[in-house]
Legacy VTK file of the C-alpha trace (Angstrom):
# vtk DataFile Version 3.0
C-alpha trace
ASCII
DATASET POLYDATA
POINTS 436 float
-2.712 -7.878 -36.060
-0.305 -5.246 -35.717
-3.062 -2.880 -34.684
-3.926 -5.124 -32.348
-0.651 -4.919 -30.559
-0.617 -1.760 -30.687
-3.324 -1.238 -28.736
-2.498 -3.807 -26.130
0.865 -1.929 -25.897
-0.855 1.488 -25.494
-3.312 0.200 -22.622
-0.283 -1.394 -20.739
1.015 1.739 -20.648
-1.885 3.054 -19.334
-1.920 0.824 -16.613
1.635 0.992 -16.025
1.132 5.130 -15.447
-2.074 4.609 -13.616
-0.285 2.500 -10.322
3.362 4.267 -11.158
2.793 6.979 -8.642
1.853 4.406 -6.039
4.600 1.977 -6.529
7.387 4.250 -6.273
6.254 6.372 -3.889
5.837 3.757 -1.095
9.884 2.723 -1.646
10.580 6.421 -1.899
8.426 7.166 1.761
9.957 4.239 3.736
13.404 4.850 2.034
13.280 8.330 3.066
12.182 7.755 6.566
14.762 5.376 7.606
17.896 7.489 6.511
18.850 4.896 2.924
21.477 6.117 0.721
20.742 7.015 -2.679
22.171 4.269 -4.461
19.896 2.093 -1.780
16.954 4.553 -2.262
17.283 3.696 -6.047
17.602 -0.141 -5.457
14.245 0.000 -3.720
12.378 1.986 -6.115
13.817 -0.735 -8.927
12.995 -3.803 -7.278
9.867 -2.373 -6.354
8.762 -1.642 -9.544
10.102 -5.166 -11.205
8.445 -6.918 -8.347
5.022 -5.235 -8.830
5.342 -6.947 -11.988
6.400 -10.476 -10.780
3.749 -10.235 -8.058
1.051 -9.252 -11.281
2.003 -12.707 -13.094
1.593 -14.569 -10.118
-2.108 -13.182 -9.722
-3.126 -12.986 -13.507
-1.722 -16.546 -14.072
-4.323 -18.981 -13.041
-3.162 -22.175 -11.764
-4.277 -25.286 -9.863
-2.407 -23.586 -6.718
-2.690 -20.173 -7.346
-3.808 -16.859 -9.105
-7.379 -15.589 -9.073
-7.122 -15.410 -13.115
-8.592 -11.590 -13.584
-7.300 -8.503 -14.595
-5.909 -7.257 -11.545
-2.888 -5.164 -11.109
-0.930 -5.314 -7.579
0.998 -3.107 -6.097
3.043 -2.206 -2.840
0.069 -1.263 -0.053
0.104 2.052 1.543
-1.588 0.321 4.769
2.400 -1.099 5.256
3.909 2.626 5.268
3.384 3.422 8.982
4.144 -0.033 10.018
7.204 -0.560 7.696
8.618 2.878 8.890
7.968 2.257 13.075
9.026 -1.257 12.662
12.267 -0.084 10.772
12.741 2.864 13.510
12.516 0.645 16.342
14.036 -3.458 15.345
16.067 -1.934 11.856
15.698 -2.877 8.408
16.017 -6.407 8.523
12.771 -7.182 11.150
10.941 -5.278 8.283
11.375 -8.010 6.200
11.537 -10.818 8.573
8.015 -9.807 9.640
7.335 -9.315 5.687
8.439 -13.060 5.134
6.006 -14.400 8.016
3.338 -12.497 7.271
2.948 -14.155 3.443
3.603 -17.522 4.855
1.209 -16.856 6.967
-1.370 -15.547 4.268
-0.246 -18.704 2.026
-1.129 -21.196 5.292
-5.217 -19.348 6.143
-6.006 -18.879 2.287
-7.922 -22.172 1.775
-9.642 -21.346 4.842
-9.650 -17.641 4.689
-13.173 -17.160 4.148
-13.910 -18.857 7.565
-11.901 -16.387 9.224
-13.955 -13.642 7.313
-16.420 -13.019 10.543
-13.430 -11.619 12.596
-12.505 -8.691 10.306
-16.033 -7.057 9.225
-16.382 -3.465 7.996
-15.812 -1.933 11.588
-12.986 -3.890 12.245
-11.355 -3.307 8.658
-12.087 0.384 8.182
-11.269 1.379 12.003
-7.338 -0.567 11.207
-6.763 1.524 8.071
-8.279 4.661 9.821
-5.396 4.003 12.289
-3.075 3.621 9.744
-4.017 6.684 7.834
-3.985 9.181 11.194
-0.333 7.604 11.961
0.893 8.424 8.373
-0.253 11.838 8.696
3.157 12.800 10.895
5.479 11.965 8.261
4.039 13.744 5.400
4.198 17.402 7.971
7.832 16.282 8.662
8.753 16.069 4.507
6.595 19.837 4.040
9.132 21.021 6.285
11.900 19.625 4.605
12.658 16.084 6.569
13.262 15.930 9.780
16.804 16.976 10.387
16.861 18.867 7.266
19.250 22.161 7.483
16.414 24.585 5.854
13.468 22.825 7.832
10.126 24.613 7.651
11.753 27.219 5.107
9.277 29.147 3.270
10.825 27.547 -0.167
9.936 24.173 1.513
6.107 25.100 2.536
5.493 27.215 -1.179
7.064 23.682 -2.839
4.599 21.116 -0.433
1.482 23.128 -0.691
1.909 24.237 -4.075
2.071 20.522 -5.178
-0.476 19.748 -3.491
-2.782 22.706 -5.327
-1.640 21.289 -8.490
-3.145 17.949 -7.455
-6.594 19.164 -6.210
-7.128 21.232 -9.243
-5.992 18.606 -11.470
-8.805 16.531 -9.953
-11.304 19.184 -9.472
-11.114 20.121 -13.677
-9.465 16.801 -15.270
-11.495 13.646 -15.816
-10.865 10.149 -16.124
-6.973 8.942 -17.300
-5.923 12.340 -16.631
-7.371 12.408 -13.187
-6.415 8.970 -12.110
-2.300 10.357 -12.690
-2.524 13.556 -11.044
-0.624 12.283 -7.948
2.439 11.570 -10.212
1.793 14.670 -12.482
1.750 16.802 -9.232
4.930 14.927 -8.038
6.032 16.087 -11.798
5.283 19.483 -11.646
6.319 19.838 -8.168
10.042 18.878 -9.194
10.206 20.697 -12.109
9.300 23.640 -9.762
12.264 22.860 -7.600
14.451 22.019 -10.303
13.963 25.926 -11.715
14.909 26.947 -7.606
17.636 24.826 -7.645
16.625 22.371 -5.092
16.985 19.384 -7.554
19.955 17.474 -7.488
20.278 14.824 -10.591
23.981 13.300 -9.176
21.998 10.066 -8.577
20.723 9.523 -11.814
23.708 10.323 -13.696
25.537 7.502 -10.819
23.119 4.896 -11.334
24.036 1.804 -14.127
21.770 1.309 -16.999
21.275 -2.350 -16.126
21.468 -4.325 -12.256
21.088 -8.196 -11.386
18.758 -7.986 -8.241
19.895 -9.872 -5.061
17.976 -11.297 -2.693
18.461 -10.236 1.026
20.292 -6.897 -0.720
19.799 -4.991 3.048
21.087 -8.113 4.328
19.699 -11.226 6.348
15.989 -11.523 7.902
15.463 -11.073 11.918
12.456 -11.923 13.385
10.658 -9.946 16.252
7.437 -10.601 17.241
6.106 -7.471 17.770
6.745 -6.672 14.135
5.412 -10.030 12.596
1.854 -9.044 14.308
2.123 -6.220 12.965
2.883 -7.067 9.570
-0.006 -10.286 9.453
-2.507 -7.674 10.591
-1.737 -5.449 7.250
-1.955 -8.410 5.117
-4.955 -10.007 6.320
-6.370 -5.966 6.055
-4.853 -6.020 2.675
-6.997 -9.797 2.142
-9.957 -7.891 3.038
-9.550 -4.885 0.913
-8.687 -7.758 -2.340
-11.874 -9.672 -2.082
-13.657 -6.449 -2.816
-11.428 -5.908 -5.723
-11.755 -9.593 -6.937
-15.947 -9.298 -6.461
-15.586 -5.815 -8.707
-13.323 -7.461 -11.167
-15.936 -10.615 -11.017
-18.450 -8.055 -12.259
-17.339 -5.960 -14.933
-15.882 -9.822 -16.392
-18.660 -11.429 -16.256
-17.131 -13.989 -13.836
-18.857 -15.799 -10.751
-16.042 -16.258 -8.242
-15.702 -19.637 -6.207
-14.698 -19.983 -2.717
-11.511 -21.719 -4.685
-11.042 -18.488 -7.159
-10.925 -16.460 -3.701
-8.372 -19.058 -2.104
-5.700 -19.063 -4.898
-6.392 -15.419 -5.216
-5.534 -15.109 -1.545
-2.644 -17.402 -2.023
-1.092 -15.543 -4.818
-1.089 -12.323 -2.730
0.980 -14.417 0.067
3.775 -15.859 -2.533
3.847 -12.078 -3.869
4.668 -10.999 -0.403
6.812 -14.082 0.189
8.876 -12.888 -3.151
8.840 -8.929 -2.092
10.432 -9.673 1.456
13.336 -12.094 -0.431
14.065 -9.412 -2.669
13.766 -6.611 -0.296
10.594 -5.144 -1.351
7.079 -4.663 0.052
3.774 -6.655 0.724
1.638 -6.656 -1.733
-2.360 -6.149 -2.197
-4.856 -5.175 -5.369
-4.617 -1.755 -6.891
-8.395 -0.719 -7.407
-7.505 2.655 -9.272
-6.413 -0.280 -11.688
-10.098 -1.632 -11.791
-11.208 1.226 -12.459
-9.323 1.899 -15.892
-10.654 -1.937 -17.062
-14.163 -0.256 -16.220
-12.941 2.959 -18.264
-11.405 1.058 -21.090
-13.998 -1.769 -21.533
-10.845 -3.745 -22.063
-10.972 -6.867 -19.867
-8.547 -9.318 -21.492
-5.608 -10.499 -19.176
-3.016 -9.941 -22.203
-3.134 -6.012 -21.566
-2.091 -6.740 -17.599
0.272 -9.418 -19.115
1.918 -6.877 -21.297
1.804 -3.976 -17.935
3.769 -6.948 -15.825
6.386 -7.171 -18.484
6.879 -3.521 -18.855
7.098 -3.264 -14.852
10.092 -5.985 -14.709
11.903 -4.479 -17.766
11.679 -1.295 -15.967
12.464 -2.802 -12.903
16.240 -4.183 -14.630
17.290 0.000 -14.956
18.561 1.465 -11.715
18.233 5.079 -14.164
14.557 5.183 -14.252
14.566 4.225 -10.338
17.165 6.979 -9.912
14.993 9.435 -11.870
12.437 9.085 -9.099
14.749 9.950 -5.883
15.420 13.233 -7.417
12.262 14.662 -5.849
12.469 17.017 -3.110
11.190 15.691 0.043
9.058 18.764 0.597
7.351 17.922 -2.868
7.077 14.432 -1.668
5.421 15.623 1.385
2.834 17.960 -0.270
1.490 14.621 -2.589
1.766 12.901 0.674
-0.418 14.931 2.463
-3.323 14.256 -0.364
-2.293 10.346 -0.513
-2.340 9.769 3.237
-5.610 11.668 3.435
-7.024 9.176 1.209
-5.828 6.540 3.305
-7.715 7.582 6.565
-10.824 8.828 3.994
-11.305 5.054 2.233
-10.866 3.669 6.030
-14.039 6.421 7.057
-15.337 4.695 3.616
-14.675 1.144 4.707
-16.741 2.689 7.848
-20.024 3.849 6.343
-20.777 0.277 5.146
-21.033 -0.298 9.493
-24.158 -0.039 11.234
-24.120 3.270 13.114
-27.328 2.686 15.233
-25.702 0.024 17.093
-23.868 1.754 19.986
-21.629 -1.317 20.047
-20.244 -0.524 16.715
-19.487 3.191 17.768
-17.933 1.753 20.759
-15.694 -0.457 18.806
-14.430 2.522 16.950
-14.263 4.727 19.002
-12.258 2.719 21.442
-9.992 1.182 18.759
-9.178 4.688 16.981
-8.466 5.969 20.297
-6.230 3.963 21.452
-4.295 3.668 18.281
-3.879 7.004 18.349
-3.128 7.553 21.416
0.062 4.991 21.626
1.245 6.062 19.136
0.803 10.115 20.128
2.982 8.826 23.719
4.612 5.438 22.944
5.902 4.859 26.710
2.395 4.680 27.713
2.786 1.091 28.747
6.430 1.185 29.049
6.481 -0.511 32.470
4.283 -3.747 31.508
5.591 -7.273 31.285
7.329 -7.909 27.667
4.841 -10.394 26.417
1.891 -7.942 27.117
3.541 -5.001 25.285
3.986 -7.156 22.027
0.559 -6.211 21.739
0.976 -2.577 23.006
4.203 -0.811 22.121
2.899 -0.318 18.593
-0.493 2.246 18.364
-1.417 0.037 14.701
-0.926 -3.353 16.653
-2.624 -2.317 19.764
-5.911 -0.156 18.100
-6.103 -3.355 16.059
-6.247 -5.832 18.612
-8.626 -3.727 20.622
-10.781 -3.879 17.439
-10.719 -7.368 16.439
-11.503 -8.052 20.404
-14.004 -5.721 20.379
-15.629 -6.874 17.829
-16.205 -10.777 19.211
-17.308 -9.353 22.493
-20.142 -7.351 20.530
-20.671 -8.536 17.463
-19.547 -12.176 16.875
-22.558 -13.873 18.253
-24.455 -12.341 15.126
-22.425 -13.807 12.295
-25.545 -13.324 9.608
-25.506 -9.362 10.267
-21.638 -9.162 10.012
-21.950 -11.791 6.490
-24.480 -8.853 5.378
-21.787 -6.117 5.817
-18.892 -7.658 4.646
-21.272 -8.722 1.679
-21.996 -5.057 1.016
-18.769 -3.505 1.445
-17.510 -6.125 -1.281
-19.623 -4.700 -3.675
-19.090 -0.989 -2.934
-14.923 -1.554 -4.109
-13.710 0.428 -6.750
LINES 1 437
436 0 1 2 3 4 5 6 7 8 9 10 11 12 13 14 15 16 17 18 19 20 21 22 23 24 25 26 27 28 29 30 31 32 33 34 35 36 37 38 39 40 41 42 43 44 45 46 47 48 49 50 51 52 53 54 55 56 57 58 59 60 61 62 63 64 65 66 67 68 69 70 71 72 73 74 75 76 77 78 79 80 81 82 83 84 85 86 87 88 89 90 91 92 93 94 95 96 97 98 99 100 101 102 103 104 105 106 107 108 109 110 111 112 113 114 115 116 117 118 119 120 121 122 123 124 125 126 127 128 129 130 131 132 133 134 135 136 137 138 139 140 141 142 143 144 145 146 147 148 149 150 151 152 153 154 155 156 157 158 159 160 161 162 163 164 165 166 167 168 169 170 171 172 173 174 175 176 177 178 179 180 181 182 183 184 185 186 187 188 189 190 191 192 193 194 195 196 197 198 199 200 201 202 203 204 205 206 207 208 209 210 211 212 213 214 215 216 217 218 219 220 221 222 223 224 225 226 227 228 229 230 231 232 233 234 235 236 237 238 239 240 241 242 243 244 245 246 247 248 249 250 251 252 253 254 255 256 257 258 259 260 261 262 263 264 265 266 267 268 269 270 271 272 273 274 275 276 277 278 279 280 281 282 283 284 285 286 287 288 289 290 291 292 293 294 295 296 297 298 299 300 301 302 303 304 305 306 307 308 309 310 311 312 313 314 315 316 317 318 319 320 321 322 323 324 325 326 327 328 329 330 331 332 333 334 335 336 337 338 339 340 341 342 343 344 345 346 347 348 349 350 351 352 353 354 355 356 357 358 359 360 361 362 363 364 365 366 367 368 369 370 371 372 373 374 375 376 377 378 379 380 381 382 383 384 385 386 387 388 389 390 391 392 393 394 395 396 397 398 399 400 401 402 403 404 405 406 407 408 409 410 411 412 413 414 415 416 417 418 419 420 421 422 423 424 425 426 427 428 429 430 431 432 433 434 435
């Protein structure tokens, strides 16, 4: 028995180290990007972490209303980065998580009918959005190799050696590491990296020795909601993406379990995800989707009981209740952060060219959908005043290069594609099975 535990213990942490990296760097991105304080940089990093684990239960724990009932692990999406940090640049803090408060109702409201909806958001459609929101990421992580836009010693050769040097570490940690090794190299790069700056003295631990050992979280902690609708189409867009990108994980998940998924497993799966967002955006967190380098340690470990995520979740919220740990993140140099940014926001674009190759390419209409919809994207977003002088309720849909490459997508898409619903069932089918 005690063996037993032990083992459950060991393979929580496991999955605990395997989606660390990702949970606290999103909180430490956005944070960064918007100017926060450290003691509100560590706040987000804490409540981050304690609501990945709230937002696990809520999944793993199947219900009559909700929870798809596997092993999956979920974490803050990087598809919400770019949006989270234009949205907070442009409307403030507070429309991030007004928009992050509609969007799960909204996801909460389609999920019985979700699958329905499924014909609108095939592989071309999906994979050209997150290619969007890789190529608009890309920015930010140049900005922290410098230094952070602003910073005194920008583009300082201590800066570049730090960012690229991290970023070394990572490749050859995944070019001569395998498995559990391989699957942390973002956060052992991060780890080396700031040990590096520590011994240049570009580390400064005042934060960690400020922050309490123990905080009661507060809902609304940046203060109250506002609601913009520019933002809040923004926002649904990510989490229906984010729907899209978890029914792959759930059909993987299905697999290695032995499990046949109902339309109703897929619903309260989809449901879960929109009360985890729901609970992120009152606590001042982030939306929420599946973490598939997760899936791939249940494949690794041959371990597929739900008390191993159980025990993760629980380690996640305890962790969540120490502002210290949080603090011990926000000590990393923003040039570090920007070389493991460079690899992480790479991947981004590289699973949305992934999401891609599941598309027909023979079909010109699928190259023009792509083509069109990356384009644009990038291009409002490369000169944002490009429709500066249109009427407001036409530039909800344009002042925003992820909204308006999106749009141009999803319209696309019925204009070409809609009236052959069995081809687009085929892809979606495929590209299900291809996840993690």
């Amino acid at each position: 028995m005690k063996t037993n535990a032990l083992k459950i213990t060991s393979l929580g942490i496991q999955h605990v180290l395997a989606m660390y990296a990702g949970a606290v760097i999103v909180p430490l991105i956005v944070g960064g990007a918007l100017g926060l304080t450290g003691e509100q940089l560590t706040y987000l990093v804490s409540i981050d972490i304690l609501m990945c684990g709230i937002a696990t239960i809520l999944q793993v724990w199947q219900n009559r209303f909700f929870g798809i009932g596997l092993p999956v692990v979920l974490g803050c999406t990087f598809t919400a980065v770019g949006p989270m940090i234009a949205i907070g640049g442009q409307y403030g803090i507070s429309a991030i998580y007004g928009s992050i408060l509609i969007s799960g109702l909204i996801v909460v409201l389609i999920a019985g009918f979700f699958g329905k909806l499924i014909k609108f958001f095939p592989p071309v459609v999906t994979g050209s959005v997150v290619t969007i929101i890789g190529i608009t990421l890309i920015p930010v992580a140049m900005n922290n190799i410098a230094g952070g836009q602003g910073s005194a010693d920008f583009g300082s050769l201590s800066n570049i050696s730090l960012a690229f040097g991290t970023l070394l570490f990572i490749i050859l940690l995944y070019r001569f590491t395998k498995g559990f090794i391989r699957s942390v190299s973002i956060l052992l790069g991060l780890a080396a990296g700031t040990i590096a700056a520590a011994l240049m003295g570009k580390v400064n631990f005042a934060a960690v020795g400020e922050a309490s050992w123990f905080h009661i979280v507060k809902p609304f902690y940046f203060g109250m909601p506002t609601f913009e609708w520019t933002p809040i189409i923004t926002m649904t867009i990510v989490a229906i993406v984010s729907l899209v990108e978890s029914t792959g994980v759930y059909f993987a998940l299905g697999d290695i379990t032995g499990r046949k998924l109902s339309e109703k497993d897929l619903s309260k799966g989809y449901r879960a995800e929109g009360l985890a967002i729901i609970v992120g955006g009152l606590f001042n967190a982030f939306p929420y989707t599946t973490y598939s380098q997760n899936v791939g340690l249940v494949q690794l470990s041959g371990v597929k009981g739900k008390n191993v995520i159980y025990t993760m979740a629980v380690m996640l919220i305890i962790l969540g209740f120490v502002p210290k740990i949080g603090a011990l993140t926000t000590v990393i140099p923003t040039s570090v952060l920007g070389g493991a940014m460079v690899a992480m926001f790479g991947m981004v674009i590289a699973y949305g060219i992934k999401m891609l190759s599941k598309v027909n390419f023979a079909s010109q209409e699928n190259l023009l959908i792509i083509a069109c919809s990356v384009g644009i994207g990038l291009g409002v977003t490369a000169v944002p005043e490009l429709f500066a002088q249109l009427p407001e309720s036409i530039k909800l849909l344009t002042n925003n290069g992820i909204v308006a490459g999106s749009f141009t997508a999803i319209l696309l898409n019925i204009v070409f594609n809609i009236s052959r619903p069995v081809k687009q069932s085929s892809e979606f089918q495929e590209s299900n099975q291809s996840v993690a």
